[in-house]
C-alpha positions as CSV (number, residue, x, y, z in Angstrom):
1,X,33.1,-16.1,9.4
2,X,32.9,-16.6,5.5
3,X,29.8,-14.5,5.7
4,X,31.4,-11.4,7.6
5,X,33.7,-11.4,4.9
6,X,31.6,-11.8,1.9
7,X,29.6,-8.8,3.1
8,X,33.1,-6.9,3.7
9,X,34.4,-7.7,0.3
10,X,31.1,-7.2,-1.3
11,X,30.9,-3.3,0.7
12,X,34.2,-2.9,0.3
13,X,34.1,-3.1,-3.6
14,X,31.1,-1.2,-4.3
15,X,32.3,1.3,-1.6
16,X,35.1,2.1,-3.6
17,X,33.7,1.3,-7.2
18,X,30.9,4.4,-6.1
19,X,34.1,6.1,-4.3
20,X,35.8,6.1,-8.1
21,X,33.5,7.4,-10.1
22,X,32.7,10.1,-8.4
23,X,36.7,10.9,-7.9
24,X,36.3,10.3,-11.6
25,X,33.8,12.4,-12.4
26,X,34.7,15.4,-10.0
27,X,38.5,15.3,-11.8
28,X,40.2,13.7,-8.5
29,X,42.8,12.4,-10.8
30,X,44.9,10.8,-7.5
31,X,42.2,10.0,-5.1
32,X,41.0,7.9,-8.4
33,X,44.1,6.3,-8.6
34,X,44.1,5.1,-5.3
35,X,41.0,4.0,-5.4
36,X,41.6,1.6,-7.5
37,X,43.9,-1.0,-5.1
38,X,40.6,-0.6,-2.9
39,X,38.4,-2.2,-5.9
40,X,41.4,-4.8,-6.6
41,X,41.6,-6.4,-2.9
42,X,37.6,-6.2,-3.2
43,X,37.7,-7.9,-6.2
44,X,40.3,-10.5,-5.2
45,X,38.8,-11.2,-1.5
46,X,35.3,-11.8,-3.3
47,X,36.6,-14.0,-6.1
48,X,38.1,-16.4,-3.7
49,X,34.8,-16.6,-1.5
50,X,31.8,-16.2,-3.7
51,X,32.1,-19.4,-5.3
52,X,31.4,-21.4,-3.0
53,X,29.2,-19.5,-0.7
54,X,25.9,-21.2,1.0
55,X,22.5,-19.5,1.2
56,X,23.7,-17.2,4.5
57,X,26.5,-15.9,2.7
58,X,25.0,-15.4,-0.7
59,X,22.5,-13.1,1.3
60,X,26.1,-11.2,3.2
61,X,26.9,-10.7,-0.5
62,X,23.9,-9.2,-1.4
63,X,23.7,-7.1,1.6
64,X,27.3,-5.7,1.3
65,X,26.2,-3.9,-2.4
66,X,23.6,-1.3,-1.5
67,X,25.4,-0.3,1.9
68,X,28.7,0.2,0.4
69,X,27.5,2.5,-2.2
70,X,25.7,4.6,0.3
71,X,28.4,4.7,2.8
72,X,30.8,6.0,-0.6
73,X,28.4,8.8,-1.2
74,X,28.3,10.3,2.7
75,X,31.9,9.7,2.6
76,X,32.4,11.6,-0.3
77,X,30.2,14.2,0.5
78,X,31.7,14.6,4.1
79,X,35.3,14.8,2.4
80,X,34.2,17.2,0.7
81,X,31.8,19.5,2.5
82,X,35.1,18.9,5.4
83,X,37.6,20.6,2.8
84,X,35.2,23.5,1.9
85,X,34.6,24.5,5.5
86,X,38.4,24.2,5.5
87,X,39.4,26.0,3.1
């Protein structure tokens, strides 16, 4: 179970880490500030885990990294290609 959320916390902070500086770098002044409780609760979830985590677990951390920056660019990209076709 630790594992599961190790790789959560680990995905979900680089997910939004990658989410916020492209917000940041496109000039999404609110979606920026959002993102930022997202990076918090990824922050504090992993702090209280990672210490302690076995070999299994260290590998969930290291997993959760490259996939949550990956899944923050599609999901930027499908935000925004989404609000162009909408527009």
């Amino acid at each position: 179970m630790t594992s599961i959320a190790l790789f959560a916390s680990t995905f979900a902070l680089v997910f939004f880490l990658g989410l916020q500086s492209l917000n940041v770098n496109n000039g999404h002044y609110r979606a920026a500030f959002f993102t930022s409780f997202g990076i918090g609760i990824g922050n504090l979830v992993l702090f209280k885990l990672a210490p302690e985590a076995s070999g299994i677990e260290i590998a969930a951390f290291l997993l959760g990294g490259p996939f949550g920056i990956v899944a923050a660019m599609r999901f930027f990209r499908f935000v925004r290609l989404r609000k162009e076709a909408g527009q």
